[in-house]
C-alpha positions as CSV (number, residue, x, y, z in Angstrom):
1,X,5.2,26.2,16.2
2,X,3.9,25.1,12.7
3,X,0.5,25.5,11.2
4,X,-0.8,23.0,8.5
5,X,-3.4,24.4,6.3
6,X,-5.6,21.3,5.0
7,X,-7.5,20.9,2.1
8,X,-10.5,19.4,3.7
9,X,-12.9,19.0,0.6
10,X,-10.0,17.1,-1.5
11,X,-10.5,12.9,-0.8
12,X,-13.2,10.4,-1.9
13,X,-14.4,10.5,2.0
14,X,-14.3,14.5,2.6
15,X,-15.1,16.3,4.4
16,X,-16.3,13.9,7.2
17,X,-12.6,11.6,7.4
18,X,-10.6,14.8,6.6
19,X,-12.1,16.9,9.7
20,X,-11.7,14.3,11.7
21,X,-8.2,13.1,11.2
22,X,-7.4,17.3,11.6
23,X,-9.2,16.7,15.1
24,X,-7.1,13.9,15.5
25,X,-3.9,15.4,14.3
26,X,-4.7,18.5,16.9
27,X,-4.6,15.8,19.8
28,X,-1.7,15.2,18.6
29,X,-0.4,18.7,19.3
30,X,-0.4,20.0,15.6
31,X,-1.6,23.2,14.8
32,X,-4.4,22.7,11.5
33,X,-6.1,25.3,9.6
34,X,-8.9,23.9,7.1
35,X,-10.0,25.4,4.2
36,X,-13.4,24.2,2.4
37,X,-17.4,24.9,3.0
38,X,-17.1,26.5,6.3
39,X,-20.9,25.1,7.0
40,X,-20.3,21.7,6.0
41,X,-16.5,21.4,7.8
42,X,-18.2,23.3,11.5
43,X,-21.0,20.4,11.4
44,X,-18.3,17.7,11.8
45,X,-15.8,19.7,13.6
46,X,-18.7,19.6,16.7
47,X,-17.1,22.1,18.9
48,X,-13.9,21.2,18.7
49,X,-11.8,24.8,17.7
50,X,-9.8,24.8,14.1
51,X,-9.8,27.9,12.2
52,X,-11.8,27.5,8.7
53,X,-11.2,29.4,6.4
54,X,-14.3,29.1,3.6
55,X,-13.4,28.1,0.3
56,X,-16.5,25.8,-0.5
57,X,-16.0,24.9,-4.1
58,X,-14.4,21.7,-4.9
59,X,-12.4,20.4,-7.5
60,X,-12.9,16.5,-7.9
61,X,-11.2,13.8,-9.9
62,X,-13.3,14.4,-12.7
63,X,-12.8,18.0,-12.9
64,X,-10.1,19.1,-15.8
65,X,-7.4,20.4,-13.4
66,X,-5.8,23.5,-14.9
67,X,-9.4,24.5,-15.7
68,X,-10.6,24.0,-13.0
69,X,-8.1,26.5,-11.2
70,X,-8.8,29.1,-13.5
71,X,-12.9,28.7,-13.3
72,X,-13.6,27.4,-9.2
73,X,-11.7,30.6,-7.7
74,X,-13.2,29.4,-3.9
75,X,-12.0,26.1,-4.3
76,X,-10.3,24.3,-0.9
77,X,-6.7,23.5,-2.6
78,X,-6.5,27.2,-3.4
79,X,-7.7,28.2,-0.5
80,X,-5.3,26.2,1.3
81,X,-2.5,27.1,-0.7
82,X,-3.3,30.7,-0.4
83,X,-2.7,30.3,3.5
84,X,1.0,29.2,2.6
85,X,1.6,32.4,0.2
86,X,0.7,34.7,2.3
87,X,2.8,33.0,5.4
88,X,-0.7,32.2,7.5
89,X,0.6,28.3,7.4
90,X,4.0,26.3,6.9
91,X,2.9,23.5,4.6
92,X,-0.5,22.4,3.1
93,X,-1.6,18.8,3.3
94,X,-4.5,17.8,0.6
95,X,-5.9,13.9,-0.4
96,X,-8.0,15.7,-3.3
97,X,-7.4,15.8,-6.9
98,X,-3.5,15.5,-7.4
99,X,-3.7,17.3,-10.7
100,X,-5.5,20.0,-9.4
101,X,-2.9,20.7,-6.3
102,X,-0.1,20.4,-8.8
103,X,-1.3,23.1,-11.0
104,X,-2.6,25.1,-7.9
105,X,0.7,24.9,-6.6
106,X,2.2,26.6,-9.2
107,X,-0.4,28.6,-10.0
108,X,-0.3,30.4,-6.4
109,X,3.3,29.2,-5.2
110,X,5.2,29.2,-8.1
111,X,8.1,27.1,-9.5
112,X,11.1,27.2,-7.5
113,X,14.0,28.4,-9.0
114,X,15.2,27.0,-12.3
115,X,12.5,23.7,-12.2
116,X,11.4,22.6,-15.0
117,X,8.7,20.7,-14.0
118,X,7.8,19.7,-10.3
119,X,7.7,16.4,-9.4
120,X,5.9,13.8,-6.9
121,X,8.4,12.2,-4.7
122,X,6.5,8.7,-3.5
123,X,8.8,7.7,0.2
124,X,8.4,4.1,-0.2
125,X,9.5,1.2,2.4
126,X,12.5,-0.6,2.3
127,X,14.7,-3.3,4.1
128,X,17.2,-1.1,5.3
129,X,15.6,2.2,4.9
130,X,13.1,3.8,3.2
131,X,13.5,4.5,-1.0
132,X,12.3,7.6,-3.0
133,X,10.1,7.4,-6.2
134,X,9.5,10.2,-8.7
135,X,8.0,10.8,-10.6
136,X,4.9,9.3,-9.7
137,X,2.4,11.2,-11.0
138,X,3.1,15.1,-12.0
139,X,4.3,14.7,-15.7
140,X,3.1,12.1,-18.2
141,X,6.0,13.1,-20.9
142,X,9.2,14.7,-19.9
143,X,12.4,15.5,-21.5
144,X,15.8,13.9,-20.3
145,X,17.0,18.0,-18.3
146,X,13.9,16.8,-16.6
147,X,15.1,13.8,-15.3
148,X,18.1,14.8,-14.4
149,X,16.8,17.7,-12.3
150,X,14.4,14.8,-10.5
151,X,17.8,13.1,-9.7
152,X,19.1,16.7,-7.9
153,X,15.8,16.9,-6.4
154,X,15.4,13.3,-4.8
155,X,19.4,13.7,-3.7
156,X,18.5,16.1,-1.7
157,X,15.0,14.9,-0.5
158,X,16.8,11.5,0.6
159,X,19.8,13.5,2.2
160,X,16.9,15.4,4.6
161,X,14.4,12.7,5.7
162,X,16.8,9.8,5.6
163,X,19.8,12.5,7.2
164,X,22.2,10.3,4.6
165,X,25.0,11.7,2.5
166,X,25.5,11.5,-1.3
167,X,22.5,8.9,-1.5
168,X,22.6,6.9,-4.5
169,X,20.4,7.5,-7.5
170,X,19.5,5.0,-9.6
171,X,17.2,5.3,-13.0
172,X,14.4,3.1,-13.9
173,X,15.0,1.3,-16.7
174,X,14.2,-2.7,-18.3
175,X,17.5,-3.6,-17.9
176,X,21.1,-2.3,-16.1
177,X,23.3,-1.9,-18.9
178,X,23.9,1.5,-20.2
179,X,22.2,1.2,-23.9
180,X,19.0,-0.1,-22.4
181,X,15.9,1.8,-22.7
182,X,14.2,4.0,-24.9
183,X,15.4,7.5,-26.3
184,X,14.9,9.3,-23.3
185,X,16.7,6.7,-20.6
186,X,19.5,6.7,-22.8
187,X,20.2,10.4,-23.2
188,X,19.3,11.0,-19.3
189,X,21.8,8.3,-18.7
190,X,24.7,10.6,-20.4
191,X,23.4,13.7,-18.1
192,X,23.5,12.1,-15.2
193,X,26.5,10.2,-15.5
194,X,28.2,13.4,-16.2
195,X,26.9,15.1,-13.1
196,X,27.8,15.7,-9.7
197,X,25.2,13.5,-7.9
198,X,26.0,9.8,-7.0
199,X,24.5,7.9,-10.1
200,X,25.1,4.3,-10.0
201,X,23.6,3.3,-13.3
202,X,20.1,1.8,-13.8
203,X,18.2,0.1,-12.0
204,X,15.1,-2.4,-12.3
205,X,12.0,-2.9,-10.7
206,X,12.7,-5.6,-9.1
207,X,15.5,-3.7,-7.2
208,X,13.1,-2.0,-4.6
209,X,13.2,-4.7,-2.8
210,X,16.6,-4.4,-2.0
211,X,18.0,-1.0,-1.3
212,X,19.9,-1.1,-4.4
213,X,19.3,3.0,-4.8
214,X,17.8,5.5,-2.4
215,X,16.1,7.7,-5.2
216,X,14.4,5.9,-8.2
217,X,13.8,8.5,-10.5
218,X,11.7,7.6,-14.1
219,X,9.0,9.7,-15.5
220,X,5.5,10.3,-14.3
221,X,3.5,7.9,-16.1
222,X,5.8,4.9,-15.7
223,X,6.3,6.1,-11.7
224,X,2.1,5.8,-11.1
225,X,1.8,2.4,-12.6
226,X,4.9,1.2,-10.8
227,X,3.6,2.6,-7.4
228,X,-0.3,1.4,-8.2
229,X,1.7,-1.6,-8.6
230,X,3.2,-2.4,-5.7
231,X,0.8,-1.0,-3.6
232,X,-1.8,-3.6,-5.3
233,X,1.2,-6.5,-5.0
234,X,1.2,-5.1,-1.1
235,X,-2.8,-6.2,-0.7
236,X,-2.1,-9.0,-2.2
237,X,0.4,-10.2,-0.5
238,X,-1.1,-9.5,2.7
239,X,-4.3,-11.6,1.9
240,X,-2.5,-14.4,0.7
241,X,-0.4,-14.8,4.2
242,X,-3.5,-13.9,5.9
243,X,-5.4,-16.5,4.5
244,X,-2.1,-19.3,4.4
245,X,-2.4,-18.3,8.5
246,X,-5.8,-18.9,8.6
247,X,-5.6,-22.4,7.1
248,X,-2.8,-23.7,8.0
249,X,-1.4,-22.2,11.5
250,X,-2.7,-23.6,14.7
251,X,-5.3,-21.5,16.0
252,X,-3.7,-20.5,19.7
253,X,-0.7,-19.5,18.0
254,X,-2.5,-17.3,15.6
255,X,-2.5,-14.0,17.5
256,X,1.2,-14.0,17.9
257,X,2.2,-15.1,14.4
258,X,-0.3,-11.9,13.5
259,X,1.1,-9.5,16.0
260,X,4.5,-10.3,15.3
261,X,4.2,-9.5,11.5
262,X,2.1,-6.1,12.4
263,X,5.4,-3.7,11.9
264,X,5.9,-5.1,8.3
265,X,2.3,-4.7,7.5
266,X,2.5,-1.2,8.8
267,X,5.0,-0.2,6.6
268,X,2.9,-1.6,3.6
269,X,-0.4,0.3,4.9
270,X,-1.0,3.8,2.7
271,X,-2.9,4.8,6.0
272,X,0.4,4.6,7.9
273,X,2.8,6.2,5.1
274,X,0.4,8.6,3.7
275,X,2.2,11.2,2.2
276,X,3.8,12.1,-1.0
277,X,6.3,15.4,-1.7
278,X,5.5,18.0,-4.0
279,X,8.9,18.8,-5.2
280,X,9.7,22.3,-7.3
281,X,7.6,24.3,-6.1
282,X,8.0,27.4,-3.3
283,X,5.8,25.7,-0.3
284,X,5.7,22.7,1.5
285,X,2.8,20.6,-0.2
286,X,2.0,17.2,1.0
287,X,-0.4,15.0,-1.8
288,X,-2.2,12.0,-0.1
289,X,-4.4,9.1,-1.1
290,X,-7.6,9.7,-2.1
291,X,-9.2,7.4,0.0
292,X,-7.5,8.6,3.4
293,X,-8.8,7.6,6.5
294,X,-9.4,9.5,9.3
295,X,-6.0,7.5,10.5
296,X,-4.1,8.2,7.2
297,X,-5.0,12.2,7.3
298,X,-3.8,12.2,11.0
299,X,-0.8,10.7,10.1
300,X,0.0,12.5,6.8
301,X,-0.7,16.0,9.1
302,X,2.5,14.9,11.5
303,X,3.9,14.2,8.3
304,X,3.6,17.8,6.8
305,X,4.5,19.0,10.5
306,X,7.5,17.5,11.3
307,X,9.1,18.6,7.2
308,X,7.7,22.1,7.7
309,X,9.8,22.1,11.3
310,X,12.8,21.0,9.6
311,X,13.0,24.4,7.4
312,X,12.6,21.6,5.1
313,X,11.7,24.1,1.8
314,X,14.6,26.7,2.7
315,X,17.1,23.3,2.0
316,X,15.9,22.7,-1.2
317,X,17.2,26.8,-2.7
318,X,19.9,26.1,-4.6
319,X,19.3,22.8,-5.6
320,X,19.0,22.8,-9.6
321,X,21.7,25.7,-9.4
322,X,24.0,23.2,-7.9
323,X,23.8,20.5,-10.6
């Protein structure tokens, strides 16, 4: 049986949505431990029994993340990550500051084994099956090594929640041909057609919406704008057929129309995909939205569950010794 430890002070609605999506994720059979103001987190757990483990301070978007590691010592994330070092919990689940579990992470967990820099690996949904983004989010600026060792990373990600082999890898780039992009596309091209993972070229934007590649990899900053993105297009999209329904569909056949598209909006709602990978580093860490429901938190739990049951950070040893 797994144990989740939960940052339950990280998210623009904690700790009230956070404690209650840990409630709802117990119901669910999972085993949570929180970490946060032990006074606060008891109030909204009313009677319901998850260990708390008090770590009031928080670290919020705000907050400069690598200081604020080194000056909030009882802050949640740390707290939570601590449970994870010292074997207390299989995998930590936070929706707080992302900077400030990144740096936690390696502050308490550590790098894993020749990384250069961890990475956040976005699952994202697809016509045939789901696609990996990453970076989206750790590192602003990285050097082509980097890149290549996302490539090794997301390989392997894909090959464990997808269960595929050699899944294809694709780099983000403005165009497919092989002299496209800046500097760094260019020289990451040369290293990762020369390795030993299933590099098909480079790929576009618009080519997430058909399964072209299993991993996307760019770097950080171009990853969060292209996953703001489509999440935004996603919203969108969903009021504009909303509202064409509304108009223009007769009325009696308006529930069906709207529960036969419900799967597809599903897999466009952050509350039902709530999870992002913290690759690189030695412990299972799950990043979420900030503005997680109690429904997303729930869900993103599970999520942390079922990866921590699949051994899923022993799998991931040799990978950058492998390339």
């Amino acid at each position: 049986m797994s144990t989740i430890a939960v940052d339950a002070m990280g998210g623009d609605s904690a700790p009230k949505e956070i404690v209650k999506g840990a409630i709802l994720a117990k119901e669910n059979g999972v085993d949570v431990i929180l970490s946060g103001d032990k006074t606060l987190i008891e109030s909204y757990l009313e009677g319901v029994k998850i260990p708390v483990v008090d770590y009031p301070e928080v670290i919020s978007m705000e907050d400069n993340p690598a200081r604020a590691i080194r000056t909030k010592k009882n802050a949640s994330i740390l707290g939570a990550l601590q449970l994870v070092k010292e074997n207390k919990a299989d995998g930590v689940f936070s929706a707080g500051s992302t900077g400030a579990t990144l740096v936690g992470s390696i502050s308490i967990l550590g790098k894993s084994k020749g990384v250069l820099r961890p990475a956040i690996a976005a699952v994202l949904p697809g016509i045939e099956s789901g696609t990996i983004l990453l970076d989206s989010g750790s590192s602003l600026d990285v050097k082509p090594k980097v890149l290549l060792q996302y490539g090794a990373m997301g390989s392997k990600l894909a090959e464990i929640i997808f269960e595929i082999n050699n899944p294809k890898i694709g780099l983000l780039n403005n165009g497919e041909e092989e002299s496209k992009g800046r500097d760094i596309e260019r020289s990451a091209y040369k290293l990762l057609k020369s390795s030993n993972l299933n590099f098909i070229g480079n790929i576009e934007g618009r080519d997430f919406a058909n399964s072209k590649a299993d991993v996307f990899i760019t770097d950080g900053f171009t990853g969060n704008i292209v996953l703001k993105t489509m999440e935004g297009t996603a919203k969108l999209q969903q009021k504009l057929i909303a509202n064409a329904l509304k108009d223009k569909l007769f009325k009696p056949l308006l529930i069906p129309v709207k529960n036969a598209m419900k799967p597809a909006k599903d897999k466009l709602d952050p509350d039902k995909t709530n999870a992002s990978y913290l690759l690189g580093v030695n412990g299972l860490v799950i990043i979420g939205h900030g503005s997680s429901t109690a429904e997303g938190v729930k869900n993103a739990i599970i999520y942390t569950n079922t990866s921590a049951k699949k051994g899923f950070i022993n799998k991931f040893t040799n990978t950058i010794s492998e390339l």
